[in-house]
N, C-alpha and C positions, 0 to 999 in steps of 0.2 A: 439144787435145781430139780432133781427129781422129784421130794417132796413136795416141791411149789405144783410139778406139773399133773403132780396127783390127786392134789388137793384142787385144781384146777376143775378135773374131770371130777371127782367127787361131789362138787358144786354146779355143776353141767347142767341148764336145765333150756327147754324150748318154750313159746308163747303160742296160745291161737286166739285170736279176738273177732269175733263177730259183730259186724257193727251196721249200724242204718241209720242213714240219719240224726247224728250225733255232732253238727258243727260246733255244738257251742262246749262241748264236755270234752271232744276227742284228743284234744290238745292238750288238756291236762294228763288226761290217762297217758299220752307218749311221754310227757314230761316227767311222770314220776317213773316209769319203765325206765326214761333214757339214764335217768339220775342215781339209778342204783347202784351200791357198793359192789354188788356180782350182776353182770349183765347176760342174757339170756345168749343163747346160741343164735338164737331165730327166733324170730315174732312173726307169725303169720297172720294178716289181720283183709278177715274175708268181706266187702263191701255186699250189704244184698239191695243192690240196685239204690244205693241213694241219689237223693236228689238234690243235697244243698248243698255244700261245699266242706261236707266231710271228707270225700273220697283228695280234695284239694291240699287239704289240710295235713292227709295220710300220704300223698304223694311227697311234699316237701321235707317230709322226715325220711321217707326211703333217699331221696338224695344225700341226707346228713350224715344217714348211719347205713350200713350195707346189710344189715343183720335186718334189715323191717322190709318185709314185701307183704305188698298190695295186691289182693284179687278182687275182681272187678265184676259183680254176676249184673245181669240183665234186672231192670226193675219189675217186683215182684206187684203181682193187684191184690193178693190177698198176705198179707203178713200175718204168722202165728206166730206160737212159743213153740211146734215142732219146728219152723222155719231155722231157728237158733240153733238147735241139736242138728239141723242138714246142712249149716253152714258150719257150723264148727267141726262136724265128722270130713267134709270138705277142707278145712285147712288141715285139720289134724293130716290128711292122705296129701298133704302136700309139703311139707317139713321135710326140706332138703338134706339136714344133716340124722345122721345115725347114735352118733355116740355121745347120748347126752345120760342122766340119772333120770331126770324129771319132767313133766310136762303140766305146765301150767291153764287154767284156758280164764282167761279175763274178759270181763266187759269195757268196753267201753265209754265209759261214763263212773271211773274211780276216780280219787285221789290217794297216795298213800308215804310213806316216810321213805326215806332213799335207803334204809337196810330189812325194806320189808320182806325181801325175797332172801337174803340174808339169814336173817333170824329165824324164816320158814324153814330155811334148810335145816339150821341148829335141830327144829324137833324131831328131824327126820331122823337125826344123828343119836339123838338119845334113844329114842324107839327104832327099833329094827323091822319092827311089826305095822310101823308106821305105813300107810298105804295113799292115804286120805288126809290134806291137812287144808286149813287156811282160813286166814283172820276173820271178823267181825264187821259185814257190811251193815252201817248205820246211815239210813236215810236222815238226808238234809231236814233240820229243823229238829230231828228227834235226841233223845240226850245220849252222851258217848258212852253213858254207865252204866245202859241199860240192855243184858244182855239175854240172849233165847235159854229157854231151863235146858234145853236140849244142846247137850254139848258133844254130841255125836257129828250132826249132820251140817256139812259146809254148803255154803248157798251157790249157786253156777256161775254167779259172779264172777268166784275168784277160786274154786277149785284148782288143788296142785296134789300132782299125780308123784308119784312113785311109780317108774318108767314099768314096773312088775306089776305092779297093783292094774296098771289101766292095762295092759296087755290082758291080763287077767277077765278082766269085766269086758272083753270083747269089741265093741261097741256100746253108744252112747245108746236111751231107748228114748225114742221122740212120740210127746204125748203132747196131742194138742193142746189138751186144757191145764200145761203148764206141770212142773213137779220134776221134770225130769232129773236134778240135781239130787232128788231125796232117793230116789232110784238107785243112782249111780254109789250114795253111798251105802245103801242097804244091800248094794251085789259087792259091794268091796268088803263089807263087814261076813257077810255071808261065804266070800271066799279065801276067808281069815288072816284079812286085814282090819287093821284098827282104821278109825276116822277120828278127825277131833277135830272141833273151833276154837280157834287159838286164842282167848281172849284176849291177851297181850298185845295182838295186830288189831288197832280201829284203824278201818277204811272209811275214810268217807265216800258214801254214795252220793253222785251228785242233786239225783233228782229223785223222786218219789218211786218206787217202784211199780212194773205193770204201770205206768201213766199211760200209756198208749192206749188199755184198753178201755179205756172210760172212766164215770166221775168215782169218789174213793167208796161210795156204795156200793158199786156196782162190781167193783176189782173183790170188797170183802167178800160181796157173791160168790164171786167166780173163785175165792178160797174155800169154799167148801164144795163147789161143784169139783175142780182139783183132787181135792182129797177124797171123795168117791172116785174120782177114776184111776186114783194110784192104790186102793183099794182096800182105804184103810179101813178098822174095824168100826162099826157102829157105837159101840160103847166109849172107845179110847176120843172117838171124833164127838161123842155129845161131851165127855169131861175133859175134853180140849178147848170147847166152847165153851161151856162153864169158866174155864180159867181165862178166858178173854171176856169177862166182862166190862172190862175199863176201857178196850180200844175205843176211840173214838168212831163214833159217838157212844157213847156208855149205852150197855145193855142191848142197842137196837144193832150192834156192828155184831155184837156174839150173836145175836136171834138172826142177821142177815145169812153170817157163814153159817149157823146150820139151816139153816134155810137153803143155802144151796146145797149142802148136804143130799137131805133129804130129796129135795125135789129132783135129783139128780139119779137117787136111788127108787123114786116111785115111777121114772120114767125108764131106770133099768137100763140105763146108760151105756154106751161098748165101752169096755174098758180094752186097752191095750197093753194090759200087763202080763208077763205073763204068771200063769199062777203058782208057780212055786218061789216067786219072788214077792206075792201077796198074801201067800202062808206066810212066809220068812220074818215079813215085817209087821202082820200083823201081831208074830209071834213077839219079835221083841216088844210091840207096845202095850199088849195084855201084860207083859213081864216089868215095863214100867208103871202099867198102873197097881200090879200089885203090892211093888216096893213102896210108890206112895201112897198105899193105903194101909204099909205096913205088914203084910202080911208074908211079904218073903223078902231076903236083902237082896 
């Protein structure tokens, strides 16, 4: 009995999900939460003023299960990607219980298998340095096999903490022009924890990502305007492009992101990073492009 009840707490973990205007996805994402072989302590899933019949949707699950509470903010007139990072640091200060290991923070508009949270923990178990873990968001339409070279950095999707790891990193850092997830994991690695994408866990993403912000040209823009303001290196960012030659539409989606690149850095942009986290990461990207050009392992 005692065994059961340790292994109990050793698998302990909370939810927070930011949501808006999600009727038609949100009921999946409860459905693969409810259906899990270890179920979370608390889901806190913070509504930013929707208007269709998400918030209805999220209600009828709080009555099924007592672990899912709904908060309710006022409808918002301008929506960003900082808006996400102010709602989720919002649930996170709201998670009623104490004694969990972990904390998750989900979108939603997933789908994923019933031992996905499960098998997350297993890595946490084998690494002890584990800080940062979580599976492989693949947008609808694109293939399941195809995964980021970068096996470092988990997407805010579906970010799961090790309850030390995020004490550690303080706070979440809300960047309008998106990124904040690559952030979180370059202060977790920097405050010597590991990250990792599990490629084992494919999630389906329901829908395209960034679809809110406009048509898929205009989102690859706004991929490189991004990446000027998380501060990345000029060099690492033009043979990042380079290796996106084939996104759709071939050649003209690589010249878009560095296009926002640049035009982002000849307008000299606020960045809101701050800079010892923009040494940090630029540091390790200099250090992976030296590895792939061979020059040091």
């Amino acid at each position: 009995m005692i065994d059961e009840q340790q292994s109990a707490r050793d698998a302990s973990y909370v939810l927070v999900t930011p949501v808006r205007n999600e009727e038609f996805f949100v009921g999946r994402t409860i459905q693969s939460v409810v259906n899990q072989t270890i179920r979370p302590l608390e889901w806190v899933i913070v509504s930013d003023g929707s208007t269709d019949n998400t918030d209805t949707i999220v209600k009828e699950a709080t009555n099924d299960y007592s672990w899912i509470r709904l908060i309710q903010l006022p409808e918002r007139k301008n929506p960003s990607f900082a808006a996400v990072v102010e709602n989720t640091t919002l649930g996170i200060d709201q998670i009623s219980v104490n004694d969990y290991r972990y904390l998750g923070l989900l979108d939603s508009d997933l789908e994923f298998q019933s031992d996905y949270f499960k098998k997350l923990i297993e890595e946490f178990d084998d690494d002890p340095k584990l800080g940062l873990a979580g599976g492989v968001a693949i947008d609808v339409g694109l293939p399941r096999d195809v995964f980021p070279r970068n096996r470092k950095d988990v997407p805010g999707a579906l970010q799961f903490f090790r309850k030390s790891c995020f004490q550690s990193i303080g706070s979440l850092i809300a960047v309008p022009e998106g990124g904040w997830d690559c952030l979180t994991c370059a202060v977790a690695r920097k405050n010597g924890f590991t990250t990792k994408l599990v490629t084992s866990l494919v999630v389906d993403h329901l829908k395209p990502r960034n679809v809110s912000k406009g048509g898929k040209l205009r989102r690859i823009w706004q991929m490189g305007i991004r990446d000027y303001a998380l501060g990345y290196h000029p060099l690492f960012e033009f043979v990042k492009c380079l290796g996106k030659y084939r996104i759709s539409p071939p050649l003209l989606g690589a010249f878009l992101w560095w296009l926002g690149y640049c035009q982002a850095a000849l307008q000299r942009r606020r960045r809101r990073v701050p800079d010892e986290i923009i040494k940090f990461t630029r540091n390790e990207q200099l250090i992976r492009l030296r590895r792939a050009l061979g020059i040091s392992k």
